[in-house]
VOMAR-88547 format. One line per 2 residues: number of its first residue (from 1); for each residue x, y, z of N, C-alpha, C, CB. Coordinates in steps of 0.2 Angstrom, whole numbers. Glycine has a CB too. Example, Ala and Ser with C-alpha at 12.3 -4.5 7.8 and 13.67 -1.06 7.14 Angstrom:
<atoms>
1) 66:-28:39:62:-22:39:66:-16:39:57:-22:45 | 64:-11:35:68:-5:36:64:0:39:70:-3:29 $
</atoms>
This chain:
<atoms>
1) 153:-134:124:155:-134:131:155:-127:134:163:-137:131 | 154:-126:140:153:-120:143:158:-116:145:149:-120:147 $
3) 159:-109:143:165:-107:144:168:-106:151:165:-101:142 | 175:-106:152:178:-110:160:178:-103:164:188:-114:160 $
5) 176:-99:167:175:-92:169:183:-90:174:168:-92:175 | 186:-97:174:191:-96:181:197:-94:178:192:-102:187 $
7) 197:-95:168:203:-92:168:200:-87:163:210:-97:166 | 196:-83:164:193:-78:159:196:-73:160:186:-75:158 $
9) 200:-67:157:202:-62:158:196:-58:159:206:-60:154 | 199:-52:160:193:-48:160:190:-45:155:194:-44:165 $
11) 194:-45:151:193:-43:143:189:-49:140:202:-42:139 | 190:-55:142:186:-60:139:181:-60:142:189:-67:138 $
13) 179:-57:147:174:-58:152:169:-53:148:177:-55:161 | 171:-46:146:167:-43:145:166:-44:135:170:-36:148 $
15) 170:-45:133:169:-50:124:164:-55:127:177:-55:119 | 162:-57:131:157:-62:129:153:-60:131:157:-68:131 $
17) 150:-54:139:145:-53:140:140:-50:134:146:-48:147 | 144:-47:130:142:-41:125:142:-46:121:147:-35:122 $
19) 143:-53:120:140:-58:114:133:-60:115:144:-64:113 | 135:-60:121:129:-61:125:121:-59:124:131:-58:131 $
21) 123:-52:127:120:-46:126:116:-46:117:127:-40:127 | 119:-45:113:119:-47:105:113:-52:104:126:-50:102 $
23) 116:-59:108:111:-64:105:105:-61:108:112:-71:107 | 104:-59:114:97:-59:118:93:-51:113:97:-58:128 $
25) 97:-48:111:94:-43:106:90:-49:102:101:-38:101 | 93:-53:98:92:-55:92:85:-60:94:99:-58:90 $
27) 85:-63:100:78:-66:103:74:-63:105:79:-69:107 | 75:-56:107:69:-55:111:71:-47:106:69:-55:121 $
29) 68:-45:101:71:-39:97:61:-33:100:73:-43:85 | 57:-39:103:52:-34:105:52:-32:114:43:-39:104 $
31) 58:-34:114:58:-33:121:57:-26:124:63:-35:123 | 51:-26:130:49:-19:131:49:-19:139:42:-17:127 $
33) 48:-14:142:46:-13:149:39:-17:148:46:-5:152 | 36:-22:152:31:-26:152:25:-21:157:34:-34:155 $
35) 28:-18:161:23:-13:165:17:-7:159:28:-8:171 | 12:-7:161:9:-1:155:9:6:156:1:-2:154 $
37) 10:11:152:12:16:156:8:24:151:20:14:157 | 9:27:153:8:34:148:11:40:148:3:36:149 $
39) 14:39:153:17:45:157:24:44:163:10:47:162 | 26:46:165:34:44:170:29:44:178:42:53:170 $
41) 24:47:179:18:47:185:17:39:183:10:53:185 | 15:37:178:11:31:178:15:26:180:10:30:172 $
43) 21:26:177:27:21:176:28:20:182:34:22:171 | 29:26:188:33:26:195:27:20:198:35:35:201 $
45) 22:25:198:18:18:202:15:12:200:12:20:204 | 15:10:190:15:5:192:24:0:195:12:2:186 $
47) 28:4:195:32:-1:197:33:-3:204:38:0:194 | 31:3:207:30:3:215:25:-4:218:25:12:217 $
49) 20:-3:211:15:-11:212:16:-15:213:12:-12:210 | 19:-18:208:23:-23:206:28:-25:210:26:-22:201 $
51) 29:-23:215:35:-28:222:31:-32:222:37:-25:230 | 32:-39:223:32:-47:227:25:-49:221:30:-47:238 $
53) 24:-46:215:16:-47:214:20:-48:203:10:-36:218 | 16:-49:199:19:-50:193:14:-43:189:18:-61:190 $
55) 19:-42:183:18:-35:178:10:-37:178:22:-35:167 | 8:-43:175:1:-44:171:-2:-43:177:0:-53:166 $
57) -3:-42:181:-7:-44:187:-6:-34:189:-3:-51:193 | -4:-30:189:-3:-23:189:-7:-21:183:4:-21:189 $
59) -5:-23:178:-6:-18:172:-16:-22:170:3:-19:163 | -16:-27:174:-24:-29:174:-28:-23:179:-26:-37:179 $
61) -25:-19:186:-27:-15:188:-27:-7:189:-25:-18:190 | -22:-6:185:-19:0:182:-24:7:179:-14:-3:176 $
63) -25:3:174:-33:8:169:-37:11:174:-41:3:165 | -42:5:180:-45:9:183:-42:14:187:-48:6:186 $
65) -35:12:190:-33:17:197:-31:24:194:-25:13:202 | -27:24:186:-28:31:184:-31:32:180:-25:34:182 $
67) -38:31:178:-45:33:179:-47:39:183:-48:28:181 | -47:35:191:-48:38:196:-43:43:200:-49:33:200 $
69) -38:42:197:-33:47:199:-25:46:195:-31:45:209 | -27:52:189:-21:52:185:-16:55:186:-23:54:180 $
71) -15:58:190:-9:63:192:-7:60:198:-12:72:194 | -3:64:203:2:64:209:-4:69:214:11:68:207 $
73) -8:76:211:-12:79:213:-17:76:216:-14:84:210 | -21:72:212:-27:70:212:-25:63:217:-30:69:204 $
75) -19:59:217:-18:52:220:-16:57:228:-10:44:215 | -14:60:228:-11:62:236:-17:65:239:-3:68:235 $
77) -24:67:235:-27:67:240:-34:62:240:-28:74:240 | -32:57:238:-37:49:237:-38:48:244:-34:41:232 $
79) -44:44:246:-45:41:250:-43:34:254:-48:40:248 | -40:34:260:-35:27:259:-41:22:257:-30:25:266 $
81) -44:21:260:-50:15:258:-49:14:250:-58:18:261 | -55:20:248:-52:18:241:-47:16:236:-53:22:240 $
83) -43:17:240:-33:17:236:-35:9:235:-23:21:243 | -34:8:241:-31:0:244:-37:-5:241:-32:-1:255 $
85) -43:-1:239:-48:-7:237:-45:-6:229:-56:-6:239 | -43:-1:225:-41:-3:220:-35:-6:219:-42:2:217 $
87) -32:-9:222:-23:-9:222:-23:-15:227:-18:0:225 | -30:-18:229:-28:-24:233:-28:-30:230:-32:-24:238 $
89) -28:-32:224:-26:-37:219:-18:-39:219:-29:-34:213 | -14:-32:219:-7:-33:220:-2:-37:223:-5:-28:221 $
91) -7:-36:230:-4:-39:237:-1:-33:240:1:-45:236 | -1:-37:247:2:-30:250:-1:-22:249:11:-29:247 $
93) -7:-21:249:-11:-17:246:-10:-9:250:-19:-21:248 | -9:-13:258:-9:-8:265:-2:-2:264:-7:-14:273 $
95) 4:-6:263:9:-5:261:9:1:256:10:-10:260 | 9:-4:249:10:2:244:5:8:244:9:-2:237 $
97) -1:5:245:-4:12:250:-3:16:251:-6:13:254 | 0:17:256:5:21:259:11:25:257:7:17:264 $
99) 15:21:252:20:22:248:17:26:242:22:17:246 | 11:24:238:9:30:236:5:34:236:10:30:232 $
101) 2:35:244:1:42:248:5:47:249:0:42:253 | 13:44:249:17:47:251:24:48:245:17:44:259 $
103) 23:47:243:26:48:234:22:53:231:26:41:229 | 17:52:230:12:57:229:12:65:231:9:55:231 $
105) 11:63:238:13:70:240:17:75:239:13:70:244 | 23:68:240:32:72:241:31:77:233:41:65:241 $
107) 30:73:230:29:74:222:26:82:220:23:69:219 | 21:82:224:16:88:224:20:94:228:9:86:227 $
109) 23:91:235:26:98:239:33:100:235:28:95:249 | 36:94:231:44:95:231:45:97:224:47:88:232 $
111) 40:94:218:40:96:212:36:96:207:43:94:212 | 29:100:210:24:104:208:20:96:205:27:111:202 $
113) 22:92:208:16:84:203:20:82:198:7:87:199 | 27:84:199:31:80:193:35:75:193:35:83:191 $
115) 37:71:188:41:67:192:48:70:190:40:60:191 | 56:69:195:58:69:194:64:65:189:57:70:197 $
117) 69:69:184:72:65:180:79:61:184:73:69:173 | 78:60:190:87:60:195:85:56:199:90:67:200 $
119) 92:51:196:92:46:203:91:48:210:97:44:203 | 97:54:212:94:55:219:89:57:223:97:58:222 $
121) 86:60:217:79:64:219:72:57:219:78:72:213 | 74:53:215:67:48:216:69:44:221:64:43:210 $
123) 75:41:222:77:36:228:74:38:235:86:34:229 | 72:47:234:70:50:242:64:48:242:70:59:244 $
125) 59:47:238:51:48:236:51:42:241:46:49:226 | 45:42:247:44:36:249:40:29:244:42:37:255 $
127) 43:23:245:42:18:243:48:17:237:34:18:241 | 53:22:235:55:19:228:62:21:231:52:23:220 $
129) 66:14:231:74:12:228:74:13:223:76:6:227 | 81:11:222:86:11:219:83:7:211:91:7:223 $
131) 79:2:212:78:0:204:72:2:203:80:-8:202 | 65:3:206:61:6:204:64:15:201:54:5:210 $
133) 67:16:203:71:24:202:75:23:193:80:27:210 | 78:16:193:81:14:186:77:13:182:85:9:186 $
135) 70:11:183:66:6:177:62:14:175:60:-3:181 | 61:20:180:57:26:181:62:28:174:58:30:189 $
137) 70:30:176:73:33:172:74:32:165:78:33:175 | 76:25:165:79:22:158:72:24:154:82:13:158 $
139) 66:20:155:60:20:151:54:26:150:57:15:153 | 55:30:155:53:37:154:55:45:153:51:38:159 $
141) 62:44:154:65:49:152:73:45:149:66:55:158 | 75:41:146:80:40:143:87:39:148:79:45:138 $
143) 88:39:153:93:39:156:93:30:157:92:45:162 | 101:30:154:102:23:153:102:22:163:112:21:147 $
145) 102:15:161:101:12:172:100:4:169:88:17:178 | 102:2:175:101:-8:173:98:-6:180:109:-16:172 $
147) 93:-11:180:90:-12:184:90:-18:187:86:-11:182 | 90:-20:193:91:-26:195:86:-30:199:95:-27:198 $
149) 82:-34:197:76:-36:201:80:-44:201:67:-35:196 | 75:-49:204:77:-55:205:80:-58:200:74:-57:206 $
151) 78:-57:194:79:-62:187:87:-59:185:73:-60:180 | 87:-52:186:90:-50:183:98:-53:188:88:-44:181 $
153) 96:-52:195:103:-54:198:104:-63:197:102:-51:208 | 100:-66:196:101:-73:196:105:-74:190:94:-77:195 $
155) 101:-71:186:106:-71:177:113:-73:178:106:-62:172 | 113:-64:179:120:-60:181:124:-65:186:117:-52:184 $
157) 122:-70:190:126:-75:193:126:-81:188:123:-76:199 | 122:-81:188:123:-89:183:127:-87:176:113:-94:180 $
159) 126:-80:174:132:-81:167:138:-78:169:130:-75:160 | 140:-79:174:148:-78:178:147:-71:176:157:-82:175 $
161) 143:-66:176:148:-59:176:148:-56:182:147:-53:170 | 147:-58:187:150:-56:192:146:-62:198:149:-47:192 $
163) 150:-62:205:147:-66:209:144:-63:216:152:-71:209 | 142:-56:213:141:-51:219:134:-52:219:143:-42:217 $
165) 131:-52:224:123:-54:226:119:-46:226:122:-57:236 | 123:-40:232:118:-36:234:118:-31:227:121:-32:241 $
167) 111:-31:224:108:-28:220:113:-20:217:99:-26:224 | 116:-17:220:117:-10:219:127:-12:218:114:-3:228 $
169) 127:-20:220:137:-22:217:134:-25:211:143:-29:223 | 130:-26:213:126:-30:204:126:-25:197:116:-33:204 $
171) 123:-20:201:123:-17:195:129:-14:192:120:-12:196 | 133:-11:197:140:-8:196:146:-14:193:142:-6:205 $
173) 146:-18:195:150:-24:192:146:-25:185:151:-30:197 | 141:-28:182:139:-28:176:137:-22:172:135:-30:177 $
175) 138:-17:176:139:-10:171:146:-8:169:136:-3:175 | 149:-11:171:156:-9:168:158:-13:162:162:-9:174 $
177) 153:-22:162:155:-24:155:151:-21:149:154:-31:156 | 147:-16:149:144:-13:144:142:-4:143:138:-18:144 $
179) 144:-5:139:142:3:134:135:6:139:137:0:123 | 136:11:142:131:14:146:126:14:142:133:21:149 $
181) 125:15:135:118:15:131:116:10:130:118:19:125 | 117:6:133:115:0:132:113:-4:139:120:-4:128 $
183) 112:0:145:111:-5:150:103:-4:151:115:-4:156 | 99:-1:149:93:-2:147:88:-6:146:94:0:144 $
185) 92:-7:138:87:-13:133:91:-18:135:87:-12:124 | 97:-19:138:100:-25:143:95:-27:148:106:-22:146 $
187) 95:-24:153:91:-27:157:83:-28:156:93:-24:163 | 82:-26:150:76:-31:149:77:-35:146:71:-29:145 $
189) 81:-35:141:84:-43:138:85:-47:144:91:-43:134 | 89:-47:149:90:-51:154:84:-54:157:93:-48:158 $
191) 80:-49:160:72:-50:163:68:-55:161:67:-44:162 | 70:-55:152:64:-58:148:66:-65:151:64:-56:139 $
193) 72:-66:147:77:-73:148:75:-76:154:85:-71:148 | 74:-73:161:73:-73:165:67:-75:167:75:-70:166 $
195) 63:-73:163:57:-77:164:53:-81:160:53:-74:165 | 57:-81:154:56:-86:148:59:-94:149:61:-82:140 $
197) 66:-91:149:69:-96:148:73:-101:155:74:-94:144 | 77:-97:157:82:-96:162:79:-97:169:85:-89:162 $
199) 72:-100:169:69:-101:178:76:-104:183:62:-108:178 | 71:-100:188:74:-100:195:76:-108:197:68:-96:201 $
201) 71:-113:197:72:-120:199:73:-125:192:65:-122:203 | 70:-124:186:74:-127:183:75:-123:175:72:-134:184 $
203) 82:-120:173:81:-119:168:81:-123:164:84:-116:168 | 77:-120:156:78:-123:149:85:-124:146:74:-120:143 $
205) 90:-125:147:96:-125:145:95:-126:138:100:-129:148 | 92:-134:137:93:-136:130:90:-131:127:90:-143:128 $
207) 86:-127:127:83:-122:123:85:-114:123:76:-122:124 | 89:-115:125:94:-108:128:99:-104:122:99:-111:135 $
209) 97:-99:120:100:-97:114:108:-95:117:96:-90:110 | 109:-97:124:116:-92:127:119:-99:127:115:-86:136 $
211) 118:-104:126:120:-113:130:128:-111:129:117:-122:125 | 131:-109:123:137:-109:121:142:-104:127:135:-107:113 $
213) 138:-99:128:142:-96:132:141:-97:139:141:-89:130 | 135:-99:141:135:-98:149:140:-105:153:126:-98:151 $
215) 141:-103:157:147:-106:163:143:-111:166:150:-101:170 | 133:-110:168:131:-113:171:125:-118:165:129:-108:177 $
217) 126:-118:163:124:-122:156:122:-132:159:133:-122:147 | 120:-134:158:119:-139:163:117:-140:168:122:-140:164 $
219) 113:-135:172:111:-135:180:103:-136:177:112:-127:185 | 99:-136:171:93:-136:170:95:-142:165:89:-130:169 $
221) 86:-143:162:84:-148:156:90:-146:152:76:-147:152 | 94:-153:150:98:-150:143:93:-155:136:110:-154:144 $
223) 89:-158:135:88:-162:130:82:-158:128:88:-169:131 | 85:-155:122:80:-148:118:73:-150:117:83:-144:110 $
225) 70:-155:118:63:-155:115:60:-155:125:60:-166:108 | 61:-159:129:61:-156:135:61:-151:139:63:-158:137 $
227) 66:-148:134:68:-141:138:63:-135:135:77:-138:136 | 61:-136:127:56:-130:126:49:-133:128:56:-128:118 $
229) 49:-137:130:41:-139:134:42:-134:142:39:-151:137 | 48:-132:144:48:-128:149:47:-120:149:53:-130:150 $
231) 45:-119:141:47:-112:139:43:-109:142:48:-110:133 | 40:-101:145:33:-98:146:31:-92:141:33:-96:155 $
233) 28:-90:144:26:-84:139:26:-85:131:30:-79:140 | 28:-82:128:24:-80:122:30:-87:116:25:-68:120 $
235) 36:-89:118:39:-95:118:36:-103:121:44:-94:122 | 32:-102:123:29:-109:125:24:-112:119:23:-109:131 $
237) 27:-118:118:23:-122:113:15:-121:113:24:-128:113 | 12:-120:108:5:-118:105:4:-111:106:-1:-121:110 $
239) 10:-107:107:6:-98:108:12:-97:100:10:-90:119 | 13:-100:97:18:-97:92:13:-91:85:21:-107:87 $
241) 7:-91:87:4:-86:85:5:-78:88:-3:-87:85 | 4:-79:94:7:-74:98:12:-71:99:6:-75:101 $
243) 16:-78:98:26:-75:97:28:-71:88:34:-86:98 | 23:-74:85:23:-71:79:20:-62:78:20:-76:75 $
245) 16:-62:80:13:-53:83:16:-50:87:5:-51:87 | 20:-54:90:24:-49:96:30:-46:90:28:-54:105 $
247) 34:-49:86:41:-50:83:36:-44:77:44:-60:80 | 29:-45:74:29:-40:70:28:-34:74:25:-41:65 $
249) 27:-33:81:27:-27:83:21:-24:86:29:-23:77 | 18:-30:86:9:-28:90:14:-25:99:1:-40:92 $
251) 7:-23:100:8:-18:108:5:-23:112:3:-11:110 | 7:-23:119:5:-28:122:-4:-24:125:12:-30:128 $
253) -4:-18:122:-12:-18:124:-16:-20:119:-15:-12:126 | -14:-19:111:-18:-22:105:-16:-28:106:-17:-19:97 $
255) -12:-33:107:-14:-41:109:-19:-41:115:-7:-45:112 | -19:-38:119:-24:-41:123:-31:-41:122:-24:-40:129 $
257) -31:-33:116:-37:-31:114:-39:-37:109:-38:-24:111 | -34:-41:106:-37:-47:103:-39:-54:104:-36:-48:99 $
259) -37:-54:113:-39:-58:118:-33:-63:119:-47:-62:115 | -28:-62:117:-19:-65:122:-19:-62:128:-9:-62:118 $
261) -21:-68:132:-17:-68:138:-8:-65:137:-18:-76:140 | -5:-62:142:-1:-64:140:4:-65:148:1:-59:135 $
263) 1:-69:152:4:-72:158:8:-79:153:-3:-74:165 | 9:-81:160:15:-88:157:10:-94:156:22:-90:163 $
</atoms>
């Protein structure tokens, strides 16, 4: 039975998120920033990319664009034509264009082609919020940050820890149930869940390692041979080779170099 949220204290509120938290360690123990990266330059823009568009579909485009332009120096004085024809696979091509013409630059006038390790200072760079600034921080320079993208605010509603929508009360209300060094590899754990398990229209409940805890347990498939026919990625039935290289620790670029897809 799922736990009753409406008489949880808040002390029980936060003992379970953190059980929580534990089990999705325990499921997703490869969990990584899914964007490819080399560098904190790299990482800002692919995440800048990745608005309204999916990782695998970025990190397919990525090689060539810093190829052609590895720095902040060398992208702030690209070609827009050029740019947009490498980066028009993402969607919204015109756009992010623009965003990182002008990230780029700021980068170059403000801080010599660096990137900055400070929240306040990347939320100025145009094109990058609040959570491309978190996913920059936590995974390029170590600064704990939860990041909140869709998955993660859906989660974060459907497991009652909080019932705040706008992205930046999301964060703030689920950061206070956990260990600042931990909101990190949290919100990938979440993300993953999010896109493994937990879908938007119908979750795998029955297959859900959280069933015991969550509030909203029941809104998707509950009968577990149905529900893991819902799974995606590297959890979907017939990739169990692939869920197996991931758990020993393969990269998600030596998997593709041995020909895994790794879309859903």
């Amino acid at each position: 039975m799922a736990v009753n949220v409406k008489i949880e204290t808040e002390l029980g509120l936060k003992r379970r998120a953190r059980k929580m938290n534990r089990l999705l360690a325990e499921a997703y123990p490869y969990a990584v920033p899914e964007l490819d990266f080399e560098n904190p330059f790299e990482l800002l823009v692919a995440t800048v990319l990745s608005a309204q568009t999916t990782d695998v579909r970025v990190n397919a485009i990525t090689p060539a664009l810093f190829a052609r332009f590895p720095d902040a120096h060398a992208m702030s004085q690209a070609d827009r034509g050029e740019l947009e024809e490498l980066i028009r696979a993402t969607g919204f091509f015109r756009a992010k264009t623009e965003s990182l013409l002008g990230l780029s630059a700021a980068l170059v006038e403000r801080f010599d082609g660096e990137v900055p390790p400070k929240l306040d200072e990347l939320v100025k760079l145009p094109g990058v919020g609040r959570k491309t600034a978190n996913v920059v921080l936590g995974n390029a320079f170590g600064v704990p940050g939860i990041t909140v993208d869709t998955h993660f605010g859906r989660l974060a509603n459907r497991f009652g820890w909080t019932d705040e929508t706008d992205p930046v009360k999301v964060e703030h209300a689920v950061g206070k149930l956990f260990e600042k060094r931990d909101w990190t590899m949290l919100s990938h754990r979440v993300v993953f869940h999010g896109r493994r398990v937990c879908h938007s229209r119908k979750p795998a409940c029955g297959a859900c390692v959280l069933a015991k805890l969550c509030p909203s347990y029941g809104i998707g498939e509950e009968i577990p041979a149905k529900a893991k026919a819902l799974l995606k990625y590297e959890l979907a039935p017939g990739r169990e080779e692939l869920l197996d290289k991931m758990l020993a620790g393969a990269t998600r670029r030596e998997l593709r170099a041995e020909g895994f897809g790794l879309d859903a």
